[in-house]
N, C-alpha and C positions, 0 to 999 in steps of 0.2 A: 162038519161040526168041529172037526181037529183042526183045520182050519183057521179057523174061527177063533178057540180057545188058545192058540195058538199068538194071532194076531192080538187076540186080550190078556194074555201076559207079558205083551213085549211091550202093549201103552203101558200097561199098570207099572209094570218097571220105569217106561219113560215118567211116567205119573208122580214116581219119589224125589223124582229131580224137576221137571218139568210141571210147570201150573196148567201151558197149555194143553197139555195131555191128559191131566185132571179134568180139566174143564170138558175135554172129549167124554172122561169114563162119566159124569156127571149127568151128561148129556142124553147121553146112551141109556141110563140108568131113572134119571129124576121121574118119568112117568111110572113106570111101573113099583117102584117105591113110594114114590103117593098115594099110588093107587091102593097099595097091600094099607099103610098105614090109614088110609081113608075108609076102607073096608074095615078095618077093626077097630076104629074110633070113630067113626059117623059122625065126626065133626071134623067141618072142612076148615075151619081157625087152629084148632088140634092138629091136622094134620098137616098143615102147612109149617105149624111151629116144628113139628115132629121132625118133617121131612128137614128139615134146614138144618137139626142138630143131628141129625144121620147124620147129612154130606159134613158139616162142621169135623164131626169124629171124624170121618174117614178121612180130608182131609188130613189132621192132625196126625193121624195115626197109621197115614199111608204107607212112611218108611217102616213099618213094623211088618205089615201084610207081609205074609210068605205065600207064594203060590205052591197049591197042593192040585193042580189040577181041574179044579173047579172053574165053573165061570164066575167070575169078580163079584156080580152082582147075590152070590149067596154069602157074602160075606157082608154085602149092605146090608138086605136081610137080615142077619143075625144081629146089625146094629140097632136095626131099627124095633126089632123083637125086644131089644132089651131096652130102647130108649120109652118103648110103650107101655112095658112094664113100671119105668122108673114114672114114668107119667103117672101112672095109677097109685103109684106107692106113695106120691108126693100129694095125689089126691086126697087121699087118706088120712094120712095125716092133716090137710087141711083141712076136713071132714069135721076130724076130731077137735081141731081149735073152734071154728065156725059152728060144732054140734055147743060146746062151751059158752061160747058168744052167745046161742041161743037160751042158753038155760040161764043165762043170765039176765035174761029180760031183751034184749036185742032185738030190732027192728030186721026184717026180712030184706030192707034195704040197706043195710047195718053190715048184715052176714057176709052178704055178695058183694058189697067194698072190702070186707077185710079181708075174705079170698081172694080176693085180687090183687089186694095191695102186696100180701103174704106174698103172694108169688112173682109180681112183680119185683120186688124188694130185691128178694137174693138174685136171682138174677140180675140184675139190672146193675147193680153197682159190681158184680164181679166184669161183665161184657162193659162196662162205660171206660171203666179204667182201664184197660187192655185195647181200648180202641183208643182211647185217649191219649196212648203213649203211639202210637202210628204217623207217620207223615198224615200232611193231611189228603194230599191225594186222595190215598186210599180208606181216611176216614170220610170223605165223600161219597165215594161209591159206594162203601160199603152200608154207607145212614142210607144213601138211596135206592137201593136193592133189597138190603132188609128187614127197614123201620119204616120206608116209606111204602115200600110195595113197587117198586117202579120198574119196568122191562129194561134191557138191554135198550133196544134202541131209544127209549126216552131216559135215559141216563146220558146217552151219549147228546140225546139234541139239549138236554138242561147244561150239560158241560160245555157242549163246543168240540166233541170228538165222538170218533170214528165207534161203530162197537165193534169193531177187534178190538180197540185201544182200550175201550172199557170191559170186557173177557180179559183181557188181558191185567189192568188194573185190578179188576177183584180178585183175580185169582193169586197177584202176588199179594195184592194185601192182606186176603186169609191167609196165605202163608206166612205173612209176617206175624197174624194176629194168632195164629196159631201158636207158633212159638213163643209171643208174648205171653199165652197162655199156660205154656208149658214151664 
């Protein structure tokens, strides 16, 4: 096990310089962080969005991680605890607009576009413009990975490249888009 924890702080170090070693901790990591997130949100659209704004933080906020000993992946955890929280809290308040909407005479198909739209909205125009400012490379992969849904390897046959080239492209391009966002 020392080992081990051993080996996982030396990528996660390589991880604050290196995307391709990111893309390892990622790796290693993405199922059983869907899995927790899946389990306490029973919705597999939910937890997909969820799981992708984990890695997004951790990405972003990998040069901060200080290793204390633990294995890496309780520190995704801890992201993803809060990112489930902020889910619910955003819920809520949606709740509360959408409870409005209704008392106002508002169509049940009325309600569940403006929740949508609601939460489309802010998002959507902070992530457009930060991607928008990117080569566009990396505004390719990164539309086709995760707005379109698309694998590694069908990213790489829609381009005309390898997927290393394409692990490789998304990973610098969050990193770019990371920073864009910072």
């Amino acid at each position: 096990m020392e080992i081990d924890l051993e080996k996982e702080k030396n990528l996660v170090e390589r991880a604050k310089h290196d995307s391709d070693a990111f893309g390892l901790l990622y790796a290693r990591n993405y199922d059983k962080i869907f899995g927790y997130i899946l389990k306490r949100t029973a919705s597999l659209s939910v937890a997909q969005d969820i799981t992708s704004d984990v890695f997004f933080k951790a990405l972003k906020n990998i040069g901060k991680f200080r290793w204390s000993g633990v294995p890496f992946s309780a520190w995704l955890y801890r992201i993803a605890s809060n990112e489930i929280a902020t889910h619910y809290r955003k819920n809520t308040r949606q709740q509360s607009y959408i409870k409005e909407l209704y008392q106002s005479g508002s169509s049940s198909e009325e309600l569940v576009e403006a929740g949508n739209k609601l939460r489309e909205y802010e998002d959507f125009l902070v992530l457009h413009d930060s991607i928008a400012q990117l080569p566009l490379k990396y505004q390719e992969v990164i539309t086709l990975r995760y707005f379109e849904d698309k694998q590694i390897k069908e990213i790489g046959q829609i381009l005309g490249k390898s997927e290393g080239t394409i692990k490789s492209l998304l990973h610098r391009g969050l990193e770019r888009l990371r920073k864009t966002m910072d």
